[in-house]
N, C-alpha and C positions, 0 to 999 in steps of 0.2 A: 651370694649365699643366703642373705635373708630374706631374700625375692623368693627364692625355690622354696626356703620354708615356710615363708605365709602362703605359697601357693598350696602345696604338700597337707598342712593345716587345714587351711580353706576346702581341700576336695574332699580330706577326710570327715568334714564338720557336715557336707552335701550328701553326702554317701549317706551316712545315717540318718540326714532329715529328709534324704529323698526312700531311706527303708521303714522308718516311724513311720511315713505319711503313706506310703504303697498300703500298709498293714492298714491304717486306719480307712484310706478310701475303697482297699479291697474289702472289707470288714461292712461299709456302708454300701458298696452295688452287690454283697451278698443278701443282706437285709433287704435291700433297694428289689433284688431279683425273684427273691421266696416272696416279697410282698404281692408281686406282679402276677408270681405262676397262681398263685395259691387266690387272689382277687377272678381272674382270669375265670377258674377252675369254678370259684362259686359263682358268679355272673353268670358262665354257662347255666350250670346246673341249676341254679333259683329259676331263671328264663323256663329250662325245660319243664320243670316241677311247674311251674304258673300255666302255664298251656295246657295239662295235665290235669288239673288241679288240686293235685295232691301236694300235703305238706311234707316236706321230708327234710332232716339236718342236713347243712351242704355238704357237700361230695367230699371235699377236703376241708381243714379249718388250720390255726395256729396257735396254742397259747404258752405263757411265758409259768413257770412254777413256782409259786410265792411260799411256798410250807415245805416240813424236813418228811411231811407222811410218804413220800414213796421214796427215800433213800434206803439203802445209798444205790438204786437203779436210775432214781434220776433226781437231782438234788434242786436246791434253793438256785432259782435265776437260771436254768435253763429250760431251752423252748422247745415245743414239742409239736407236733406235727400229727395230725390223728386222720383217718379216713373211715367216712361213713361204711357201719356194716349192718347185714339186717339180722344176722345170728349169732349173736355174739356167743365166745365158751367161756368155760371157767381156764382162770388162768391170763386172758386177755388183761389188759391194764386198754381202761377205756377214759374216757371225760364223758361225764354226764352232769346233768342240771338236776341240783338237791331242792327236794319237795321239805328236807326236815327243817323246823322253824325257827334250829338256831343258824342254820345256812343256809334261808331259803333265798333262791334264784341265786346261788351261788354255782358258777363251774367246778367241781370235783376231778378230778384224775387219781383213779383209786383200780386197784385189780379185783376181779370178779374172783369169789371163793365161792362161790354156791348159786346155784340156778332152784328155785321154790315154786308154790304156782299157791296165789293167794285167794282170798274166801269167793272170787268170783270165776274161780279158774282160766284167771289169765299169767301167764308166765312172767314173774319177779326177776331180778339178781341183786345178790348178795356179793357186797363192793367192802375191803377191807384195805386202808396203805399198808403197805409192806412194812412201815416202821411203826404203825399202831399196836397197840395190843387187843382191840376186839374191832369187830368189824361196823362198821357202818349201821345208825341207829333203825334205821326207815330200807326195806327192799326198794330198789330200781325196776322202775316199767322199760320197756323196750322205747316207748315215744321219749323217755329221757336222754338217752344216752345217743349222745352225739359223733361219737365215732371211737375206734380204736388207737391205740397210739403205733405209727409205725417207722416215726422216728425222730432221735433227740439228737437236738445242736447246743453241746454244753456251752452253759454261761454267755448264751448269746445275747440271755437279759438287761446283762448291764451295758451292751452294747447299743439294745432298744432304750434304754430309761438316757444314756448316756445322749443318746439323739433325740431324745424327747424333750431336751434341755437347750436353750437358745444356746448356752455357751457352748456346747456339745456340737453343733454344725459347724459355729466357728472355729474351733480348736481341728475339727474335723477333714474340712472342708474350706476354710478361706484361710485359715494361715498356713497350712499347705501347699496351696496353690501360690498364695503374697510368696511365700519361703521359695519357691523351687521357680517364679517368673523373677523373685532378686538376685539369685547365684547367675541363673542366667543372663540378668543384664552385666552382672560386674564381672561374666566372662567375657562376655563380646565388647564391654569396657577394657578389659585388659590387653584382649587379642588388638583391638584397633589400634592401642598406646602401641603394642609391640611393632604391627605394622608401620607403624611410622617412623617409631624408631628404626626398625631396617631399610625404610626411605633414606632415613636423614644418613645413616650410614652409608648409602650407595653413592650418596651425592657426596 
């Protein structure tokens, strides 16, 4: 009776560190995969633009949202995914590169409220967060703005910082694997003991 129960014990204690570690290594070849499409994507596209030799934002990009300015549409620590456009409208929520000096060479992701044309008549946009109360100090040129947003993977951030961390592979990554090749041996441990035992019984 207290064979069945440590074993009973034991499967259920497997069960859930083989469901923790599914979560966390499926969680890491999804990162692992948008790294890859999204690497892929700009390598092509930089290639073609050099050939070319026009400068252009790559085709696709990634970034991670450190501020509360565009909640609650997309909030603190999730990623976002933008694709180069060449006409943006009002209403778009883009990433652009701020020229202004308290956030310069900073990436922004902010929604476009206003399209202007400035003293040289070239065409502007006017970028506000949706949680701000006035808009953006400085118009956006068209060479800043790096692409549109076209879509958000909540809280995927702390997933990126969490692997950014030596301890974060480990936990991730090799005691998952230690955990789920030790249940293993001390099954084929068990199973062998049993065979033998029904050996020694036949005999």
């Amino acid at each position: 009776m207290k064979s069945t129960q440590v074993n009973t014990t034991l499967d259920k204690v497997k069960w859930w560190f083989n469901f923790i570690s599914s979560i966390l290594m499926n969680s890491v070849i999804v990162v692992l995969i948008l790294v890859g499409i999204l690497f892929a994507a700009y390598y092509i596209d930089v290639t073609k633009n050099s050939h070319t030799g026009n400068w252009k934002p790559p085709l696709y990009g990634a970034y991670v949202i450190v501020s509360t300015s565009m909640e609650p549409i997309i909030h603190v620590q999730d990623a976002i995914v933008i694709k180069r456009v060449d006409e943006p409208k009002i209403g778009d929520v883009c990433t652009y590169l701020s020229k202004d000096p308290r956030w310069l060479g900073i990436k922004i992701t902010h929604r476009i409220i206003g399209i202007d044309v400035d003293e040289n008549g070239n065409r502007v946009y006017i970028f506000k967060g949706d949680a701000n109360n006035v808009a953006d100090q400085m118009p956006v040129e068209l060479s800043q703005i790096y692409g549109k947003v076209i879509m958000k993977i909540p809280k995927i951030g702390y997933i990126q910082y969490f692997l950014s961390q030596a301890y974060g592979w480990i936990i991730a990554i090799v005691i998952p694997c230690v955990g789920i090749i030790t249940f293993d041996v001390i099954k084929l441990v068990k199973t062998m003991q049993q065979k033998r035992r029904l050996k020694r019984g036949v005999r």
